[in-house]
N, C-alpha and C positions, 0 to 999 in steps of 0.2 A: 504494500500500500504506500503511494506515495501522494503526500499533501503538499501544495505551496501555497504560500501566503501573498499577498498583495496588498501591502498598507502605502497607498498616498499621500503625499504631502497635506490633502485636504483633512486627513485626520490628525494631525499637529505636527508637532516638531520632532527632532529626533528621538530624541527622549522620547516623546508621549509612543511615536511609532513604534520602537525598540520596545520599550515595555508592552505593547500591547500585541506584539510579536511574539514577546517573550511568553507571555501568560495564554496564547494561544499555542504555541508548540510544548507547553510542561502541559496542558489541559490535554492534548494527543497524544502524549506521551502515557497520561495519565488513565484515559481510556484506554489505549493499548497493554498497560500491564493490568488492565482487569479483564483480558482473557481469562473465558473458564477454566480451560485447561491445554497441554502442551500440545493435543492432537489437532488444535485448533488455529497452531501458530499465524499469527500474520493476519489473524481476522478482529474484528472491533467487539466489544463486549456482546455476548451470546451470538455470539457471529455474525454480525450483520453486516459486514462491511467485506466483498471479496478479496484475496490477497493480489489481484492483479487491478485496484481501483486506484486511478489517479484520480487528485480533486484539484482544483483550484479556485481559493478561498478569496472573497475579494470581499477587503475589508472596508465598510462603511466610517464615517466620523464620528456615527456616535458611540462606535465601540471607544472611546477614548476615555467617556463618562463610566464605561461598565466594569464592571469589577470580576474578578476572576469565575468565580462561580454563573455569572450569567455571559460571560463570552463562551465557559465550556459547554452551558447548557442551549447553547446557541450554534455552536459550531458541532454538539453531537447531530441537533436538529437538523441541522444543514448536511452533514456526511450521510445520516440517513436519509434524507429524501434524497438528494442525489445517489445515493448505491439504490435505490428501489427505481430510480428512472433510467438506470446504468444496465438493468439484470436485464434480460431478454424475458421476453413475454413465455407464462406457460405454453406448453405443446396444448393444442385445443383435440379433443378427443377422436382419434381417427375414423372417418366417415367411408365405409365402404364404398368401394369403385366400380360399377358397371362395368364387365366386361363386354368389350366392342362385339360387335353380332358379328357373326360369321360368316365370310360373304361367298357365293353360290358357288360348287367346283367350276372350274375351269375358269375362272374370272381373272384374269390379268390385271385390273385394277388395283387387288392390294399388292402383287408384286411389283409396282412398280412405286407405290406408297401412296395412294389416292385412294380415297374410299370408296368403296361399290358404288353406282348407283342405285338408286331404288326403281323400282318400276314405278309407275303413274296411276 
């Protein structure tokens, strides 16, 4: 899993940027060692996050007001909706196929990959 951040100038100065950098990668970090367990390496807690997901996190101004607890509970919101918009869609239940009719002996039509005609 790989995350990057994007804090612009319009969220402050360096400082405010650098800290609010900082408090967003110890919050992913911090997710990531509450894996359930080892068989599960690389995924986000109860595994919702695939280990082949990139993000990229674009951070707002007013994250600069927020304080640790609600940038991680912001940025978990965010990793999840995006890994649910990332997953590919369920297989939809397979619908039996009509086998093509079988067209009269001696018809040249399908050997040569055209469909029989039908009569009138």
């Amino acid at each position: 899993m790989r995350v990057a951040f994007v804090v612009s100038r319009k969220v402050g100065k360096a400082v405010v940027r650098n800290r609010v950098r900082r408090r967003l990668r110890e919050s992913l970090r911090a997710m990531l060692r509450a894996t359930p367990s080892p068989a599960d390496a690389g995924l986000g807690p109860e595994g919702r996050w695939p280990p082949s997901f990139d993000a990229l996190v674009i951070v707002r101004p007013s994250a600069a007001e927020a304080g640790y607890r609600e940038l991680g509970e912001a940025l978990r919101r965010a990793l999840d909706q995006a890994s649910a918009a990332a997953k590919p869609p369920a297989p939809k239940a397979s619908s039996k196929v009509a086998a093509p009719e079988a067209a009269p002996e001696g018809s040249s039509a399908v050997a040569r990959g055209r469909p029989p005609e039908r009569p009138a």
